[in-house]
MOPAC internal coordinates of N, CA, C and O (Angstrom, degrees):
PM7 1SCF
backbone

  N    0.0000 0     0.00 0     0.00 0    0    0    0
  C    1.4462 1     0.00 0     0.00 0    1    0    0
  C    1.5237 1   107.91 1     0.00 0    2    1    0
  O    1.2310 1   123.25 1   -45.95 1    3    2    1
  N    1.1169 1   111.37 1   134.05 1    3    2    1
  C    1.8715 1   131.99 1   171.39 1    5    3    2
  C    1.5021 1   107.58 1   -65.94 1    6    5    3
  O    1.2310 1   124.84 1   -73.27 1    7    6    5
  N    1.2974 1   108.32 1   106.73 1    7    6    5
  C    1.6646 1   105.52 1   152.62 1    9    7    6
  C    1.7033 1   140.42 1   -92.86 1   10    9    7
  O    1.2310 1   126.66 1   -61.11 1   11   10    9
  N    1.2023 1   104.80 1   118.89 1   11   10    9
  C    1.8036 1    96.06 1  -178.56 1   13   11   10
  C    1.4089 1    91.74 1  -120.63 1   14   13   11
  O    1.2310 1   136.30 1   -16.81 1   15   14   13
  N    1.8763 1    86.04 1   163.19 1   15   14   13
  C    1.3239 1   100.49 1   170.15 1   17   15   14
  C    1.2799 1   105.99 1  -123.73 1   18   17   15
  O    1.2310 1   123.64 1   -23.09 1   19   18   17
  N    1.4160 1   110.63 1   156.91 1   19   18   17
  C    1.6377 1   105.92 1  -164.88 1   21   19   18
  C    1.7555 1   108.33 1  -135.69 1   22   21   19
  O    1.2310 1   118.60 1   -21.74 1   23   22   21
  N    1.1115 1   120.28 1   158.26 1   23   22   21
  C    1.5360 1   109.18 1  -179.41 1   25   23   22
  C    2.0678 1    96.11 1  -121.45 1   26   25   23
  O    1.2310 1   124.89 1   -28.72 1   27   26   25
  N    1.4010 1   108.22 1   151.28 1   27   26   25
  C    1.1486 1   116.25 1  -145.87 1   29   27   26
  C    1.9895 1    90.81 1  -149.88 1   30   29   27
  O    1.2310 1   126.36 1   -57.41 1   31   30   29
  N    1.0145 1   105.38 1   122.59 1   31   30   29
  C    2.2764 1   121.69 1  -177.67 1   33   31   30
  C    2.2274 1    71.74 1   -51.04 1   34   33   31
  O    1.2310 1   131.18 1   -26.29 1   35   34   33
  N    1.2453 1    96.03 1   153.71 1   35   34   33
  C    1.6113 1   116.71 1  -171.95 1   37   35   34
  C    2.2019 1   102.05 1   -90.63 1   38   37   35
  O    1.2310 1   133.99 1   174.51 1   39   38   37
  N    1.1130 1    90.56 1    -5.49 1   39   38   37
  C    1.5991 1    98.27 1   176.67 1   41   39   38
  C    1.7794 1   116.79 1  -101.07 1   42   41   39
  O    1.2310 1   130.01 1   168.56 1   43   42   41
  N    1.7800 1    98.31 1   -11.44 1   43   42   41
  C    1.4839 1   105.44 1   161.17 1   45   43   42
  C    1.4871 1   119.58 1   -93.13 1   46   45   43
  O    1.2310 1   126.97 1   151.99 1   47   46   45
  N    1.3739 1   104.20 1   -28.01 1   47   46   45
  C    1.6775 1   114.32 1   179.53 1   49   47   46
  C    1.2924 1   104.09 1   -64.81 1   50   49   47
  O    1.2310 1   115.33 1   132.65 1   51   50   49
  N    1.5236 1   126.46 1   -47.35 1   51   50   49
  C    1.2449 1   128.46 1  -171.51 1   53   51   50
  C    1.8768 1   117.84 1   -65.45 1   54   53   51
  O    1.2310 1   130.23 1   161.96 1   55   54   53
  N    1.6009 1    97.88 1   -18.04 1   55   54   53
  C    1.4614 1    97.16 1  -179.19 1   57   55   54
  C    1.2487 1   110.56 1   -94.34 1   58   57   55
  O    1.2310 1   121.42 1   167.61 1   59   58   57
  N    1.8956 1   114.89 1   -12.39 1   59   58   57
  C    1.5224 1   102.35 1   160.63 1   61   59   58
  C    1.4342 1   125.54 1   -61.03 1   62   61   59
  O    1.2310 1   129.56 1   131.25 1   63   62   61
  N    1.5076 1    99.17 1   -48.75 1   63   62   61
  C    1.6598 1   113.51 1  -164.52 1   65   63   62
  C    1.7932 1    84.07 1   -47.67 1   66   65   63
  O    1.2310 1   122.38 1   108.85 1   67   66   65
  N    1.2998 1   113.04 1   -71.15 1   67   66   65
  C    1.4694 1   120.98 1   177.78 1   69   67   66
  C    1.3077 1   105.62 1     5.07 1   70   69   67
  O    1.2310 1   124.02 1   115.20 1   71   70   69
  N    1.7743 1   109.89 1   -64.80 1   71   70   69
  C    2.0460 1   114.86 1  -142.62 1   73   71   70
  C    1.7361 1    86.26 1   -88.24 1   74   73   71
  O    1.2310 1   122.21 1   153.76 1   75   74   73
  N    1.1915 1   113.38 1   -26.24 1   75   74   73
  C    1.2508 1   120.37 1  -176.18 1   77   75   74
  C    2.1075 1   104.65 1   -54.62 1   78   77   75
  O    1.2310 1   132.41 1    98.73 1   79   78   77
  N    1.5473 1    93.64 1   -81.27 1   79   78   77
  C    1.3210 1   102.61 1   169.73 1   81   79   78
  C    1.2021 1   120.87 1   -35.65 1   82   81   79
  O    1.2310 1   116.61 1   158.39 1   83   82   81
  N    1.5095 1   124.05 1   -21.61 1   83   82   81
  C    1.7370 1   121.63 1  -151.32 1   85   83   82
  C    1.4915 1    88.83 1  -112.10 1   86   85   83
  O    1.2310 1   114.79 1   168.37 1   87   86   85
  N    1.6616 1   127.49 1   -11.63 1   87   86   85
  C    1.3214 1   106.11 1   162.75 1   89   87   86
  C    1.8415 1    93.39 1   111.73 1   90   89   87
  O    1.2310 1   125.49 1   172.45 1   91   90   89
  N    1.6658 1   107.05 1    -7.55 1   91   90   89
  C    1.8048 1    91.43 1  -168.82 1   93   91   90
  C    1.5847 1   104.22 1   -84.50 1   94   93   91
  O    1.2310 1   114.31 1   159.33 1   95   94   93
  N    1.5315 1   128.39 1   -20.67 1   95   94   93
  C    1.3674 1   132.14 1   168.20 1   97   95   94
  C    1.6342 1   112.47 1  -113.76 1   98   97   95
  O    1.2310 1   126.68 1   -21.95 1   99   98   97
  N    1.4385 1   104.75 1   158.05 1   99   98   97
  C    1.4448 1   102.40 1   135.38 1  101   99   98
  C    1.5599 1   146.44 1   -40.20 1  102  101   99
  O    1.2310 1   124.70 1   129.35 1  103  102  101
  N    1.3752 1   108.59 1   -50.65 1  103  102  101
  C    1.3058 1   134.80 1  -148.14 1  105  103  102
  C    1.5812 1   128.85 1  -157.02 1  106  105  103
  O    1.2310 1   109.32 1   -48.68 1  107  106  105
  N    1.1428 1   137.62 1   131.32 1  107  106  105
  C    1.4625 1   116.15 1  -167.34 1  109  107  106
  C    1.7726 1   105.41 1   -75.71 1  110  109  107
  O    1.2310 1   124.64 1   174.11 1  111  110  109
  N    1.7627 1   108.70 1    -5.89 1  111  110  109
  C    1.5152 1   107.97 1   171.37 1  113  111  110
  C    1.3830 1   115.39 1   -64.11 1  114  113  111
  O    1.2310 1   131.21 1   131.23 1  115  114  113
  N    1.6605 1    95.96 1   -48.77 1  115  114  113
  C    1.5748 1    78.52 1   165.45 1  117  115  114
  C    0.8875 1   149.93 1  -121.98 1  118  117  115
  O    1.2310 1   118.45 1  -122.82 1  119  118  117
  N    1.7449 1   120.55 1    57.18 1  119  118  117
  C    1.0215 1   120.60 1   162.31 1  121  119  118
  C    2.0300 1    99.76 1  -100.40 1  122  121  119
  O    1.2310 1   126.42 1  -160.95 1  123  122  121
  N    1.2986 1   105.27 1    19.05 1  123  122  121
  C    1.8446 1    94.13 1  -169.19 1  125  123  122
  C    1.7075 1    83.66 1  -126.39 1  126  125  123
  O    1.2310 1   123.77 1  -169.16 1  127  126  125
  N    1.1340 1   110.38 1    10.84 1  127  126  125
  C    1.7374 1   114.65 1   162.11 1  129  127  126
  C    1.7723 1   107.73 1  -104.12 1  130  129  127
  O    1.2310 1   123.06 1   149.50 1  131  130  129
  N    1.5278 1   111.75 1   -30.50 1  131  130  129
  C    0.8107 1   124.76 1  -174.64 1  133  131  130
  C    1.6212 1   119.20 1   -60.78 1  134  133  131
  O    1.2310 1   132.91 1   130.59 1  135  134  133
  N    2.0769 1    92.66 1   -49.41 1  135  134  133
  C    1.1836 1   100.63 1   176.81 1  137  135  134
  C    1.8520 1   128.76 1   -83.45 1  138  137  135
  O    1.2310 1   133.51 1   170.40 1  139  138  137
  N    1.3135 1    91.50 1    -9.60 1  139  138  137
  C    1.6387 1    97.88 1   179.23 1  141  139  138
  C    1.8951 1   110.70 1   -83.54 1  142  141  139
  O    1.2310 1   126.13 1   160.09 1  143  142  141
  N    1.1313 1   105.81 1   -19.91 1  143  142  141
  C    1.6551 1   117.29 1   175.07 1  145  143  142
  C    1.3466 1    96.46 1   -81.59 1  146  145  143
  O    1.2310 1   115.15 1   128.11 1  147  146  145
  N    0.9105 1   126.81 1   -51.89 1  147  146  145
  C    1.8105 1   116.61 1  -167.85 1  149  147  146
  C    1.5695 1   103.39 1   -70.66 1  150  149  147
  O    1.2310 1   122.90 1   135.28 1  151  150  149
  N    1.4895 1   112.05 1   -44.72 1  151  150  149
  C    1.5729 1   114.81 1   174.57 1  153  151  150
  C    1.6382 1   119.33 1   -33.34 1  154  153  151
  O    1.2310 1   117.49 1   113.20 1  155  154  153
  N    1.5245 1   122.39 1   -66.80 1  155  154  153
  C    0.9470 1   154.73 1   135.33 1  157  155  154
  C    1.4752 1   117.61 1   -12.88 1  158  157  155
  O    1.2310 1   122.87 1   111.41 1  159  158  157
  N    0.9782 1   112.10 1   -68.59 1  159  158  157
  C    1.8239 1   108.71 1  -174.40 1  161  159  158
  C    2.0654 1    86.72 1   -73.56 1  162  161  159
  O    1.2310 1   122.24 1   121.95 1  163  162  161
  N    1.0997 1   113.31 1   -58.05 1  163  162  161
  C    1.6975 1   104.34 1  -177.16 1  165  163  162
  C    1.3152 1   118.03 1   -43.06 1  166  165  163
  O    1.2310 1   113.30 1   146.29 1  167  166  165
  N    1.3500 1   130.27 1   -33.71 1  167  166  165
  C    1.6823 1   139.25 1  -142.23 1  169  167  166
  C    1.5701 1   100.55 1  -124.29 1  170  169  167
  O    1.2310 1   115.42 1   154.49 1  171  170  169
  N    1.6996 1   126.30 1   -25.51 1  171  170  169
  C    0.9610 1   112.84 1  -159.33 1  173  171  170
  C    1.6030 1   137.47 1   -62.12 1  174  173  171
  O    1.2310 1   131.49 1   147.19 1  175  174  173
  N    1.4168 1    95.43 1   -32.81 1  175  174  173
  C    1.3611 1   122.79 1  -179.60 1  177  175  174
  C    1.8766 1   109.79 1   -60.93 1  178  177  175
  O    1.2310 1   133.79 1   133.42 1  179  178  177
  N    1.5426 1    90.95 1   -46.58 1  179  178  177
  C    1.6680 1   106.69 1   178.39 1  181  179  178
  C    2.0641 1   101.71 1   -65.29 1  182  181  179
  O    1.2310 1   127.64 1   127.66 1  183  182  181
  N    1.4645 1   102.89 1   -52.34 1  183  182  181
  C    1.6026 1    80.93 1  -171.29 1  185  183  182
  C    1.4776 1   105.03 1   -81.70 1  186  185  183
  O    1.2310 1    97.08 1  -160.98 1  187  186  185
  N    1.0287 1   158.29 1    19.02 1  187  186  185
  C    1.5190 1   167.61 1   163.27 1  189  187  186
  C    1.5856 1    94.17 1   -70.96 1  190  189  187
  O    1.2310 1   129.46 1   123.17 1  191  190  189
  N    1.1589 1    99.38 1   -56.83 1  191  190  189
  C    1.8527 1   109.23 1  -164.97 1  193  191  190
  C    1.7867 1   102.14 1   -73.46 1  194  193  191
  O    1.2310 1   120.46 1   155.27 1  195  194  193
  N    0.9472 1   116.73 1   -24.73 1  195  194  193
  C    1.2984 1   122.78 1  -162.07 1  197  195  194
  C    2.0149 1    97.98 1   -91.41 1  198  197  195
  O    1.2310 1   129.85 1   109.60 1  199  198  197
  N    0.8557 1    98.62 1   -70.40 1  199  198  197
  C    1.8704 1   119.19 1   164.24 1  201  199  198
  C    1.7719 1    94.31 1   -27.99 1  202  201  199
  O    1.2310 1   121.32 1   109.25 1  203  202  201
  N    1.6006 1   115.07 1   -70.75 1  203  202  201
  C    1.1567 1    99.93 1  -160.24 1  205  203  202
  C    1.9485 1   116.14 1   -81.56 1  206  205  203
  O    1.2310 1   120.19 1   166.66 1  207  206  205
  N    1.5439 1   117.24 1   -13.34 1  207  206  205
  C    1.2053 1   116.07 1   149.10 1  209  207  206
  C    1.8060 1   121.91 1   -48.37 1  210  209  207
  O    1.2310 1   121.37 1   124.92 1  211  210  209
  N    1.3701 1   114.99 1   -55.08 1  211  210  209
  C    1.6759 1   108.82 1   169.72 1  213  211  210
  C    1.0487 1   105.94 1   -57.32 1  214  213  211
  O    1.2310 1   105.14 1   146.10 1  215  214  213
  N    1.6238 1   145.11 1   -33.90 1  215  214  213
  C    1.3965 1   123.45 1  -172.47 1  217  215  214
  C    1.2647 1   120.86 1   -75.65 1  218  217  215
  O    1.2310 1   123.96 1   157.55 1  219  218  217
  N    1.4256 1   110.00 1   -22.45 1  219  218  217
  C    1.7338 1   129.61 1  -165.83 1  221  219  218
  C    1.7611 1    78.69 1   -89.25 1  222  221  219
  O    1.2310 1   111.84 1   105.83 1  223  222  221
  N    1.0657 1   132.99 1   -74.17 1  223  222  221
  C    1.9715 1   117.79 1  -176.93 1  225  223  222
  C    1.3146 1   128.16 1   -36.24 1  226  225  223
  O    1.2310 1   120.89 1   145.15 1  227  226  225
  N    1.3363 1   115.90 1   -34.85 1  227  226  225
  C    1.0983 1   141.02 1   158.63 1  229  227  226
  C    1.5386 1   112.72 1   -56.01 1  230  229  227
  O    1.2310 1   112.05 1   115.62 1  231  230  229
  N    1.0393 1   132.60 1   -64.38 1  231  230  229
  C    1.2224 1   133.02 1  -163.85 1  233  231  230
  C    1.6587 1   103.68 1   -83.05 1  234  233  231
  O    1.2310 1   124.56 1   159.23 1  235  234  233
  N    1.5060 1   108.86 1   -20.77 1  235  234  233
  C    1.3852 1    96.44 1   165.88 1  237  235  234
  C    1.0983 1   139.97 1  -105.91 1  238  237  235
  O    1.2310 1   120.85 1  -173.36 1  239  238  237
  N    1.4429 1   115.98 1     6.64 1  239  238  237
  C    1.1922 1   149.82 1   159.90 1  241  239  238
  C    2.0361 1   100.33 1   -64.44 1  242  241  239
  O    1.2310 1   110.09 1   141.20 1  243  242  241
  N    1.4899 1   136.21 1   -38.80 1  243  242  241
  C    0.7957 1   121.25 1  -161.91 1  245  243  242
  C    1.5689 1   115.84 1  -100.20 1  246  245  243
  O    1.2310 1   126.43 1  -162.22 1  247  246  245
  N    2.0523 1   105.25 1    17.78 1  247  246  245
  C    1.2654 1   102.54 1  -172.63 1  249  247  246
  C    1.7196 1    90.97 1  -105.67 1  250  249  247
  O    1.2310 1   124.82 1   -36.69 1  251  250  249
  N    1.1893 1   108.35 1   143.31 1  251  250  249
  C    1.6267 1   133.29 1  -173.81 1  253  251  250
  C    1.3679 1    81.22 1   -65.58 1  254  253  251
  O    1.2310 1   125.78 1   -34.79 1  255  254  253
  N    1.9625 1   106.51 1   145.21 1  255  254  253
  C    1.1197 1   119.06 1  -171.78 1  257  255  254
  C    1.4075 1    97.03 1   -96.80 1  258  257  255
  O    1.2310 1   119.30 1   -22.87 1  259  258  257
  N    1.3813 1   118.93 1   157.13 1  259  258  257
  C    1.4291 1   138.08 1   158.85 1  261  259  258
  C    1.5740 1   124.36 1   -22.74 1  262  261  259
  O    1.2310 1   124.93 1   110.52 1  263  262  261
  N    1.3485 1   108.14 1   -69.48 1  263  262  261
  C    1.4838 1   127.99 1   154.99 1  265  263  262
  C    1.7219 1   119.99 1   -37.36 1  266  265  263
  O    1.2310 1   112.34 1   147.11 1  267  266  265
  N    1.3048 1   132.06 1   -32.89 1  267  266  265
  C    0.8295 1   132.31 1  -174.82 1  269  267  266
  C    1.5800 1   103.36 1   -87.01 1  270  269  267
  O    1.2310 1   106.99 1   133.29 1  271  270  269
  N    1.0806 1   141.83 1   -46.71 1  271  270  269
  C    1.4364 1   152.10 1   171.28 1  273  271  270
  C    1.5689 1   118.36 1   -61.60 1  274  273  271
  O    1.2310 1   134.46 1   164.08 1  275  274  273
  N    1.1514 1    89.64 1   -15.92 1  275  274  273
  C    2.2832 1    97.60 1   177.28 1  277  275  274
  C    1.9190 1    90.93 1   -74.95 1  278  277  275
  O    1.2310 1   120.10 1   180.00 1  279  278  277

């Protein structure tokens, strides 16, 4: 398993300890495992689509234009 460490505004840290204290996690680890899996399964489809639009601009951006070959 990968460890990072991350820095977090002190008014978000405090709302982990919060869910922590209040019984909704274990741990403030995992609720920032919690939130990067849901991120991900929510977004993935969108940044896949998005990723492969820049590659397709990209790649057509690198074919010599028409005009230039007359």
């Amino acid at each position: 398993m990968t460890s990072l460490q991350i820095e977090m505004p002190n008014h978000l840290a405090a709302t982990l300890q919060q869910m922590v204290q209040n019984g909704w996690f274990q741990t403030e680890q995992e609720i920032v495992r919690f939130a990067l899996v849901e991120f991900i399964r929510r977004h993935q489809a969108e940044l896949t689509e998005q990723f492969q639009r820049e590659d397709i601009a990209w790649a057509l951006s690198q074919i010599p234009s028409q005009q230039s070959q007359a």
